[in-house]
KOLMI-520539 format. One line per 5 residues: number of its first residue (from 0); their letters; for each residue x, z, y of N, C-alpha, C. Coordinates in steps of 0.02 Angstrom, whole numbers. Each point is the difference from the previous one (the first is absolute). Example, Ala and Ser with C-alpha at 12.3 -4.5 7.8 and 13.67 -1.06 7.14 Angstrom:
0) as) 660/390/-284/-45/0/59/45/0/60 ~ -18/-36/53/42/3/59/-39/37/55 .
END
This chain:
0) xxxxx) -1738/-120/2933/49/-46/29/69/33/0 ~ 60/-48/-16/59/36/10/27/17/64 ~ 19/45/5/22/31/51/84/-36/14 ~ 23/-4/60/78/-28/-4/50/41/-11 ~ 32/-15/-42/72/39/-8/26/29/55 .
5) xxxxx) 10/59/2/72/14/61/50/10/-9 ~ 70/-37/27/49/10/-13/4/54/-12 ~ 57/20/-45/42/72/-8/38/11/63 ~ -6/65/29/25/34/53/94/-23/1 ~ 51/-28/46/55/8/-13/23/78/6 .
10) xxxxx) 54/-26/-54/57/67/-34/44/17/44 ~ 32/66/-2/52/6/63/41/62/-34 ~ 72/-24/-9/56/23/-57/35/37/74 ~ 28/55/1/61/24/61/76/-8/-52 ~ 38/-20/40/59/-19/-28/27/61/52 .
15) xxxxx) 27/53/-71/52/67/44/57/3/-15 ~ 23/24/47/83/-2/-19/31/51/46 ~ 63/30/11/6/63/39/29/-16/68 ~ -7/22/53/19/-16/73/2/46/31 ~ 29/-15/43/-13/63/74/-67/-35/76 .
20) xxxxx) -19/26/36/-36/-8/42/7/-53/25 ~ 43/-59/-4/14/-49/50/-8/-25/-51 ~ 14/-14/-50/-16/-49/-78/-76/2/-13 ~ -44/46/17/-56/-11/-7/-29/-28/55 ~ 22/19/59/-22/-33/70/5/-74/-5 .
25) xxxxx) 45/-23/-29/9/-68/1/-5/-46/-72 ~ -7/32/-37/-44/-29/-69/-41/-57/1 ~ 12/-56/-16/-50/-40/-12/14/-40/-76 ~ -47/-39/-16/0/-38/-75/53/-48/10 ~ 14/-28/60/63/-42/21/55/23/0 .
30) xxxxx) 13/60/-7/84/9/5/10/44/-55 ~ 54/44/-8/28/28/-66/-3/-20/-42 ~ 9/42/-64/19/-16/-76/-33/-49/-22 ~ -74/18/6/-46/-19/-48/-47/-64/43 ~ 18/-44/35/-17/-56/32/-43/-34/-68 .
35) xxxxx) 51/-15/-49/-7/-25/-39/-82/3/-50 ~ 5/64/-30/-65/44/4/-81/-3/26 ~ 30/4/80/-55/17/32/-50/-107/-10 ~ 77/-44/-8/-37/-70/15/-27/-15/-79 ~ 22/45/-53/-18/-13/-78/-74/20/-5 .
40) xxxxx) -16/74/44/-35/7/-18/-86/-22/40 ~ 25/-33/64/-45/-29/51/-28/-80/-59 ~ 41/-7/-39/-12/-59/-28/-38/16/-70 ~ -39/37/-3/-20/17/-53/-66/55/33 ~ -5/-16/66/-55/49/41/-18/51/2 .
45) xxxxx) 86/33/-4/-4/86/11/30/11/73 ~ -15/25/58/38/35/50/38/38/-14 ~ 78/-21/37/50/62/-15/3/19/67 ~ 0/95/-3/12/15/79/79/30/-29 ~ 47/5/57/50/70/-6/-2/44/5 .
50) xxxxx) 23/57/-5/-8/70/-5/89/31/-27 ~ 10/28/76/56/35/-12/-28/82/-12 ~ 72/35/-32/-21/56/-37/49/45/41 ~ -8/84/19/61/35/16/-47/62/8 ~ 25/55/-16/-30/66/-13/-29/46/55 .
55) xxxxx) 35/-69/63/-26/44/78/-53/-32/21 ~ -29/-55/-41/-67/-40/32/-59/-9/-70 ~ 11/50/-56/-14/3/-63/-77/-10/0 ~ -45/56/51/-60/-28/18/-32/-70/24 ~ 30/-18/48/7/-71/29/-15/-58/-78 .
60) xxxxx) 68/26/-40/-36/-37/-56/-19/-6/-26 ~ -37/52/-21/-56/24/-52/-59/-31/11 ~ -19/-15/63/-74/-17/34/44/-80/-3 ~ 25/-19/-3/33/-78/6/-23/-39/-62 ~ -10/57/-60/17/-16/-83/-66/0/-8 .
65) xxxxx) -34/45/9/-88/24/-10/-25/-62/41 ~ 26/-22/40/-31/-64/42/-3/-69/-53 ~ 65/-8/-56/-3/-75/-52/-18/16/-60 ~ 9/-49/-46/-36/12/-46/61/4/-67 ~ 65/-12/34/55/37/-48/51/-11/60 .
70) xxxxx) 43/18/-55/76/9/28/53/-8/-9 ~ 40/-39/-13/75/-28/-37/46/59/37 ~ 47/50/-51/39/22/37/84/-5/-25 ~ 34/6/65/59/-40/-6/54/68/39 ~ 15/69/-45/32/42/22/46/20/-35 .
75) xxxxx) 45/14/-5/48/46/-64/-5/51/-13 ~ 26/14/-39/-3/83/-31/30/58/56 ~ 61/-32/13/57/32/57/21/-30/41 ~ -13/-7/63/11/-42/57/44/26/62 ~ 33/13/8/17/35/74/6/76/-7 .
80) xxxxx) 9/36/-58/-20/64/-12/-66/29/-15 ~ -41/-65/7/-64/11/-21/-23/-3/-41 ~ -49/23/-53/-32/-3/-66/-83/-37/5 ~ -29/-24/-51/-79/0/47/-51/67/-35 ~ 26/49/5/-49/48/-28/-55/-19/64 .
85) xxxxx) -7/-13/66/-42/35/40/-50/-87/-13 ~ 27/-52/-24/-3/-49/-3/-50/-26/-57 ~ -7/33/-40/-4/7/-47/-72/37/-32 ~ 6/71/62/-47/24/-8/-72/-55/30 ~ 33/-8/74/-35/-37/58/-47/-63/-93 .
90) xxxxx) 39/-34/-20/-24/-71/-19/-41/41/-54 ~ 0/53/-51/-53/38/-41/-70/21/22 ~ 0/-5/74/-41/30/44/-52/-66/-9 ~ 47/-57/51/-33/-50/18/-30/-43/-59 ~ 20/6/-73/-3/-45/-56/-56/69/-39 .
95) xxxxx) -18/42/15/-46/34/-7/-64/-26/29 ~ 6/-19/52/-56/-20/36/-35/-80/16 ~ 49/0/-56/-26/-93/-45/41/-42/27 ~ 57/1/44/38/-60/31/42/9/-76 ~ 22/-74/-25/42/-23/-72/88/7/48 .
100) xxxxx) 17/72/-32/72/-28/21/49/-8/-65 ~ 66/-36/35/23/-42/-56/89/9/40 ~ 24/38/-54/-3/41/-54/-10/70/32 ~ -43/13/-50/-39/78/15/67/42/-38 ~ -7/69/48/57/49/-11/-2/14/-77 .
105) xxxxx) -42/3/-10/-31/43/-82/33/-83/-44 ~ 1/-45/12/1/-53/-30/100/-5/-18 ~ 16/10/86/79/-4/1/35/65/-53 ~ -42/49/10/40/54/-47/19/-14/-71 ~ -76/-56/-33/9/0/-64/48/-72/-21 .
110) xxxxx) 22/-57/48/35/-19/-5/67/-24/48 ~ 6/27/56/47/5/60/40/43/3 ~ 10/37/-63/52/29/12/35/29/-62 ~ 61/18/15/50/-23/-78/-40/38/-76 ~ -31/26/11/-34/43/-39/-36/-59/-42 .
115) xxxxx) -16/-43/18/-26/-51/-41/46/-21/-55 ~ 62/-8/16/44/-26/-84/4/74/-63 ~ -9/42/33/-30/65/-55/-57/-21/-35 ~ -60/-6/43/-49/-8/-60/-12/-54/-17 ~ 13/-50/12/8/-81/-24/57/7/-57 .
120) xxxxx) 62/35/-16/38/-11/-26/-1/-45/-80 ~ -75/2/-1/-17/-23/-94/-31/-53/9 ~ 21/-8/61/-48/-67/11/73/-83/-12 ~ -10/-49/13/56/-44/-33/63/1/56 ~ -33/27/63/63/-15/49/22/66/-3 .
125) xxxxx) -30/41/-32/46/55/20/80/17/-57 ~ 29/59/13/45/10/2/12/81/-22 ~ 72/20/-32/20/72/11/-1/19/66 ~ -69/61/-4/-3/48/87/-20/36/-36 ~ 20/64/60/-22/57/-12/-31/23/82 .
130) xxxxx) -30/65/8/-19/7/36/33/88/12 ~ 1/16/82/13/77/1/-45/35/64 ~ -31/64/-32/-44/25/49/21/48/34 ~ 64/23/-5/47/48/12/90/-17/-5 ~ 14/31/63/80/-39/27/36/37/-93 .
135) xxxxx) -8/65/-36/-6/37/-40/12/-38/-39 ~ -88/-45/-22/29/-43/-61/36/-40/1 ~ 19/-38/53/40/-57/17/64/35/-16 ~ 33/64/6/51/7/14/16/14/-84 ~ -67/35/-33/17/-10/-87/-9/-37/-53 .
140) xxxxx) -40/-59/36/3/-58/-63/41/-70/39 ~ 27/-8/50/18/-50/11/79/-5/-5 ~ 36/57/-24/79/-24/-42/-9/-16/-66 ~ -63/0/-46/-20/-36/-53/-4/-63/13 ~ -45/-23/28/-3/-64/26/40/-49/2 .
145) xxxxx) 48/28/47/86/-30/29/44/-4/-67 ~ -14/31/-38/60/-20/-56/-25/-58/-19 ~ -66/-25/-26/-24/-68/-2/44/-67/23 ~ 6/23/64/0/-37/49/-16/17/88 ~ 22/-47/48/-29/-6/64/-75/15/11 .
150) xxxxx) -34/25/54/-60/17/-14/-9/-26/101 ~ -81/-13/9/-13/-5/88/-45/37/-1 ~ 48/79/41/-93/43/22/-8/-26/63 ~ -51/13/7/-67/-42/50/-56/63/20 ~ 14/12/82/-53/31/0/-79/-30/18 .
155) xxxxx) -47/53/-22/-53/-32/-7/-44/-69/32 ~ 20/23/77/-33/-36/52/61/-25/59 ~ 4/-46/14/32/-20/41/30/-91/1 ~ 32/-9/41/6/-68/14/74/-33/10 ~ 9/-54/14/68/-25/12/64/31/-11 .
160) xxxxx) -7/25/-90/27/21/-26/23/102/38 ~ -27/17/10/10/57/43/-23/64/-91 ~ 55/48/11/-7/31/-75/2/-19/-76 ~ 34/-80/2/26/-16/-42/60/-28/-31 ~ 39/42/-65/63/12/-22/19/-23/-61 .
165) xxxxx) 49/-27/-2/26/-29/-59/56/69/-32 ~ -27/27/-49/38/57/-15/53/-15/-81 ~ 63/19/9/25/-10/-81/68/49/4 ~ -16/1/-77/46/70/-5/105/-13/-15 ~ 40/42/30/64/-19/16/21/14/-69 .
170) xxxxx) 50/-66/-18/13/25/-90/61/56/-6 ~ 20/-3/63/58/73/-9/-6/40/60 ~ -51/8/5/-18/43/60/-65/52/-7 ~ -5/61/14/-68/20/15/-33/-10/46 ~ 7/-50/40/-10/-18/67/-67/-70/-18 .
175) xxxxx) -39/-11/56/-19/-68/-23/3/-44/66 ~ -13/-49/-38/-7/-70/57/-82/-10/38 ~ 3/-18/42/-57/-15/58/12/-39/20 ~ -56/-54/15/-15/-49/59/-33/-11/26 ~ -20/21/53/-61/-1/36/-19/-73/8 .
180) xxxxx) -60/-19/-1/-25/-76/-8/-16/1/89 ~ 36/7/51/-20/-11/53/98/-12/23 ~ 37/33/-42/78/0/23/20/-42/-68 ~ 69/-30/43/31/-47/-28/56/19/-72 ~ 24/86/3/51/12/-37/-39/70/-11 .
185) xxxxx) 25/-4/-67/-5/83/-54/42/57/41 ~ -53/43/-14/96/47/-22/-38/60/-56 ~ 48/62/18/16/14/-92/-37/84/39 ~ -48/27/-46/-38/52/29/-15/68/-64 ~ 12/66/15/-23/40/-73/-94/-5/6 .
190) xxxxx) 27/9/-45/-89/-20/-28/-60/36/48 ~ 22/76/20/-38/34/29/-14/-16/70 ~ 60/-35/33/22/-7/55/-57/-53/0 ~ -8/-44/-55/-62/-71/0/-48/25/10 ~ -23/35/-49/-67/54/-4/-45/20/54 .
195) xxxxx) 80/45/47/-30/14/68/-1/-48/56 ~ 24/-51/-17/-15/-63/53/-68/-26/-1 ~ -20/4/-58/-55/-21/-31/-80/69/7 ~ 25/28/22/-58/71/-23/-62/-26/49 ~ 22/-35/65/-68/-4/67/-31/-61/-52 .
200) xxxxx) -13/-24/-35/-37/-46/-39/-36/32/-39 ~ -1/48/-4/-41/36/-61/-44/22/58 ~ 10/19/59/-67/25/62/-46/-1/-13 ~ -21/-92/-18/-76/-9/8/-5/-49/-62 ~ 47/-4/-47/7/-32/-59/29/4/-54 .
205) xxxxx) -3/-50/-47/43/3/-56/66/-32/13 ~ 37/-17/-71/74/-59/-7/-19/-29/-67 ~ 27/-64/30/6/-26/-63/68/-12/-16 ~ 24/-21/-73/44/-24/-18/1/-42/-56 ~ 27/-55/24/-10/-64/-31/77/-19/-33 .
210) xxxxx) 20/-23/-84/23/-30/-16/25/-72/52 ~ 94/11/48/16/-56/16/-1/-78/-48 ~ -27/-28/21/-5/-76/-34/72/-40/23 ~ 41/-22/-53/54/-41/35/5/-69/30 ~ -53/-34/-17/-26/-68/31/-16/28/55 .
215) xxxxx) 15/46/48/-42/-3/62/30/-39/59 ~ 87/-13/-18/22/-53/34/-8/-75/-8 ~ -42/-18/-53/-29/-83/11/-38/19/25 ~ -35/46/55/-73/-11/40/-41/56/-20 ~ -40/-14/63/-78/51/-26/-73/-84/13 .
220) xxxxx) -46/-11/-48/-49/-13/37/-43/29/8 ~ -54/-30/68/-42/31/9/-69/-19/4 ~ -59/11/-27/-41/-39/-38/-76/39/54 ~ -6/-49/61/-35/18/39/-90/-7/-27 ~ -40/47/32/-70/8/-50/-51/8/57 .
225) xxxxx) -65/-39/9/-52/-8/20/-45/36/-23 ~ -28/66/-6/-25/24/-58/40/-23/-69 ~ -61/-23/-41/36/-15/-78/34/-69/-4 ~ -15/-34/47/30/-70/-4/77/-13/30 ~ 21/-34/-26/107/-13/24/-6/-34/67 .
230) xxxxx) 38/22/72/11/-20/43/41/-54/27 ~ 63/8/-67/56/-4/16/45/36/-19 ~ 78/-20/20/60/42/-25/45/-3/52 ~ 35/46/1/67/-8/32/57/5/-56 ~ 75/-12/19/45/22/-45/75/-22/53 .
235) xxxxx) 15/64/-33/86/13/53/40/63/-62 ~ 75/-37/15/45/31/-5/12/80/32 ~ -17/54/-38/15/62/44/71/32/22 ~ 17/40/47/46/30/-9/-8/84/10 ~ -72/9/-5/-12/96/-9/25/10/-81 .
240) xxxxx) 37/42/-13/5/17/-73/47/-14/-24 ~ 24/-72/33/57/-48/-35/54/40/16 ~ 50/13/-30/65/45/33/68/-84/-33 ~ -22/-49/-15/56/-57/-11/23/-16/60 ~ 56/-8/34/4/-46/71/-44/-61/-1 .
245) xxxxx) 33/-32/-78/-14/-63/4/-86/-14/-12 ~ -17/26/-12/-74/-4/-27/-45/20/70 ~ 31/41/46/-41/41/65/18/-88/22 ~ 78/-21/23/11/-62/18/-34/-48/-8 ~ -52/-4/-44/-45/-55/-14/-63/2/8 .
250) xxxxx) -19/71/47/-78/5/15/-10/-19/53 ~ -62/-34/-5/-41/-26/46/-70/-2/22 ~ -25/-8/53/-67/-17/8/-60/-26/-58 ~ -63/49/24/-29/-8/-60/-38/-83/30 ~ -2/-41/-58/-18/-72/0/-78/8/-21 .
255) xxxxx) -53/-40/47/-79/21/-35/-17/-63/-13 ~ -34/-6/-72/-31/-57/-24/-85/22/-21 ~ -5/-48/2/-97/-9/-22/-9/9/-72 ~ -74/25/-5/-14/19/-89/22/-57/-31 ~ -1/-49/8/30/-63/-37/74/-10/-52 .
260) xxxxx) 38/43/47/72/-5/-7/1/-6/-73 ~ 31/-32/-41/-10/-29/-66/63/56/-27 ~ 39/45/28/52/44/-27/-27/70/-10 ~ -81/-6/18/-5/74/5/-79/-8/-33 ~ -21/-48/-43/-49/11/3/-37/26/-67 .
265) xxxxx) 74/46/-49/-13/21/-56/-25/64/26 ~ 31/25/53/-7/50/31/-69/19/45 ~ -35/-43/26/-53/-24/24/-48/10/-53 ~ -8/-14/-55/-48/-7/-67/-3/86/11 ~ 66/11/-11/21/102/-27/-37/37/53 .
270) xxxxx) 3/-21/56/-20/36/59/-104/-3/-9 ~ -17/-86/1/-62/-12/7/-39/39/-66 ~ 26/-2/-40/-50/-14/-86/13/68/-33 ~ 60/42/9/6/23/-24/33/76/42 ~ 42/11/41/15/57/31/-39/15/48 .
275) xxxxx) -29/-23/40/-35/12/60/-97/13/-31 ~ -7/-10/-60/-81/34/-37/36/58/-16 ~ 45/-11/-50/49/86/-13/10/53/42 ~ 25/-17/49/4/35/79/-71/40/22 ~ -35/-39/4/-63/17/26/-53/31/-57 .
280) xxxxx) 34/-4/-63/-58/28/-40/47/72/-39 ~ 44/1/22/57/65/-9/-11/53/64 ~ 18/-36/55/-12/38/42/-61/-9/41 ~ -59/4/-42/-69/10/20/-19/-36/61 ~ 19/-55/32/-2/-41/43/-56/-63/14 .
285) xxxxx) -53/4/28/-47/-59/-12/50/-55/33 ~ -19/-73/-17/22/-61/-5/-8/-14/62 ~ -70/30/40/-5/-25/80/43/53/43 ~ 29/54/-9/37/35/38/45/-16/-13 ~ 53/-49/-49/60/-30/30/17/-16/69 .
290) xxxxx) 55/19/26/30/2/76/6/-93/11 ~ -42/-3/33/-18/-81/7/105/-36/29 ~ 45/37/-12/43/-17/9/48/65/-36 ~ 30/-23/-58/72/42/-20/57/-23/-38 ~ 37/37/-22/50/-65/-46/47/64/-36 .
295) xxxxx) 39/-46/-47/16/46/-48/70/-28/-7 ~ 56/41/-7/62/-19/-6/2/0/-69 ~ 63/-44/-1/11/4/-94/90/-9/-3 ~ 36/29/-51/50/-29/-25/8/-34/-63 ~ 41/-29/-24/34/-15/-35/2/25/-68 .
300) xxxxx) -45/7/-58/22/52/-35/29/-41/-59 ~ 12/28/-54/47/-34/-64/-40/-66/-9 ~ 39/-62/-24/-51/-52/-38/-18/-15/-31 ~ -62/-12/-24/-31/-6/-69/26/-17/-45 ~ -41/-21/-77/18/-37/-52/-2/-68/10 .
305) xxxxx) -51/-11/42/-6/-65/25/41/-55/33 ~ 57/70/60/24/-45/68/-36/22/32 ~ -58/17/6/-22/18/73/33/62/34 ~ -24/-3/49/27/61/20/-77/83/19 ~ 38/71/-21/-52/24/24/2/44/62 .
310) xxxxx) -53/30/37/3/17/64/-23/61/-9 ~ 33/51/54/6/61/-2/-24/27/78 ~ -61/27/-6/-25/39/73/49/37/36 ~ 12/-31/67/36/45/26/-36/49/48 ~ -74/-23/40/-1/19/31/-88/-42/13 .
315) xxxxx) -59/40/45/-32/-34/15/-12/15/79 ~ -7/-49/37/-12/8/81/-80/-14/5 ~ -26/27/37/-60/-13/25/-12/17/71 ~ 31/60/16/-24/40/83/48/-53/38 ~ 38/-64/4/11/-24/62/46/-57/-14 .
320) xxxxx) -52/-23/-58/39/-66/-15/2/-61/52 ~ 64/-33/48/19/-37/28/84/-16/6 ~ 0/-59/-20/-23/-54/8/-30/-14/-72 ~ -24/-58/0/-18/-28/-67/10/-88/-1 ~ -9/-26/-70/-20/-80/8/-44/-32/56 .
325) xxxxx) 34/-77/20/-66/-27/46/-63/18/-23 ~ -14/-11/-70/-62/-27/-34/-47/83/0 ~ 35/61/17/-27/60/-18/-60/-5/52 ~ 4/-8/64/-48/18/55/-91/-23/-17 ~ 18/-56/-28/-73/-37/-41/-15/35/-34 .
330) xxxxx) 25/3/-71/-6/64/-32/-33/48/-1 ~ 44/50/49/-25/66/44/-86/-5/38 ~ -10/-76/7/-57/0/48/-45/-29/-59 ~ 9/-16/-57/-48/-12/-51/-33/53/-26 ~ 52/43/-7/2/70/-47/-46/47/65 .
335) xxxxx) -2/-5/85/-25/24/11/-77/-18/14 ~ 4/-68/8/-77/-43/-7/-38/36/-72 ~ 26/2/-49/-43/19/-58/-20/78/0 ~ 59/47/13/-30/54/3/-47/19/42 ~ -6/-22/78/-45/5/45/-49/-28/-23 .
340) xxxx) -26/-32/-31/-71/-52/-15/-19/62/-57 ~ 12/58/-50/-6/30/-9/-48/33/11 ~ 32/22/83/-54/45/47/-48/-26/38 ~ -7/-60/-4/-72/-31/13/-53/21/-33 .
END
């Protein structure tokens, strides 16, 4: 005789993000960021709990994480003076011990941080970069570079533009130009004087340096990702990099549209069909450990034979992508419905 089915056990995702003691005290699926989230993913019959993060209650959350059956995490690289090495370790621990976290540290290294437009470079979005493992080499191959042209070093890891420079060389000067992508105006610096501004980036990392793109004042988009599938986009006028008045004068808020958007959806094909298998089969990446939420900046690059236009990696976010499209939160809770059924 058949025996009756039993439901499958419900799923239970912790949504983390970084706080102090009173942010976790008062945490619920009803308030903060991720409201949105926690109701995407109740609709698709996963429990979202919260889970604030801070290095003085690190245990507290460890046994919080070992308690669900994954974990969406929502932290930056550099927060407050903070890094997540301790953060980091904590989620290796817990994703050791079978909870699915998303994005796993080991996962963000190989694409969260600038180090990714180095080894992607042969791939279609990429671009002239170089990379430096030493303030040394930077200081002896990068006045080659500059005669080229403008160049943006970028250090490895970090966020809201923090360690990244629009560098170009003075045509009657031995001096060069700088702009910090966090300040509004250049000024004029000897090379060494850059070097050593630059040396605490080499600490715990590399540099990159990327060929400046001059379309970067029509916009950056940004081509939000569910695992392998398109989320969505954003797209805004920048003014990090831009040194035009008039061009900084015309930036604005980034605008978010749905995978639909009929202006982006050559780009959508590039991302689905073709860069995002590349990605993952370059940098040794299974298809289910995509960060069930990341996105990828792009510029502007020269335009085809066609008219089209082509797009140039600027950058990929994964450790603390917010905000995003309405349409992302569904998404996010599809991508986490499938991987959890997995571990059934």
């Amino acid at each position: 005789m058949d025996t009756e089915r039993q439901p499958s056990p419900r799923r239970t995702v912790a949504i983390l993000s970084r706080g102090d003691a009173i942010a976790r005290r008062d945490a619920t699926s009803k308030n903060g960021r991720f409201v949105d989230v926690f109701e995407a993913l109740a609709a698709v019959g996963v429990e979202g709990r919260p889970a604030i993060y801070d290095e003085s209650f690190a245990d507290a959350v460890r046994e919080q994480l070992l308690a669900v059956d994954g974990v969406l995490v929502w932290v930056n690289p550099i927060q407050d003076g903070r890094n997540r090495a301790g953060l980091d370790a904590l989620l290796r621990d817990v994703a050791a011990q079978g909870v699915w976290v998303s994005a796993h540290p080991d996962v963000i290294l190989k694409i969260g941080t600038k180090e990714v437009l180095y080894r992607t470079r042969s791939m279609g979005w990429g671009s002239d970069t170089a990379l430096y493992q030493t303030a040394a080499a930077m200081r002896a191959e990068l006045p080659t570079r500059l005669a080229s042209g403008p160049r943006v070093i970028k250090r490895n890891r970090g966020n809201g533009g923090q360690g990244v420079w629009k560098v170009e060389k003075l045509p009657t000067s031995s001096m060069i130009k700088v702009l910090d992508a966090t300040k509004d105006a250049p000024e004029e610096l000897a090379l060494d004087d850059f070097v050593r501004r630059c040396a605490e980036y080499f600490e715990n990392g590399s540099v990159i340096d990327q060929a400046f793109q001059p379309r970067l004042s029509e916009g950056v988009v940004r081509c939000y990702m569910a695992g392998d599938r398109c989320a969505g986009f954003g797209h805004h006028k920048v003014k990090a990099l831009v040194d035009s008045p008039v061009a900084r004068s015309e930036a604005g808020p980034r605008l978010y549209t749905s995978n639909a958007d009929p202006r982006f959806q050559r780009l959508r094909r590039l991302m689905e069909d073709e860069w995002t298998p590349q990605l993952t089969s370059l940098l040794d990446i299974a298809r289910d450990d995509l960060p069930a939420i990341w996105d990828a900046d792009f510029m502007l690059g020269p335009v085809q034979a066609d008219g089209s236009d082509s797009y140039v990696l600027g950058e990929i976010n994964v450790s603390s992508v917010h905000p995003y499209p309405g349409e992302a939160p569904a998404e996010i809770a599809r991508r986490v419905a499938d991987r959890l059924q997995l571990k059934l």
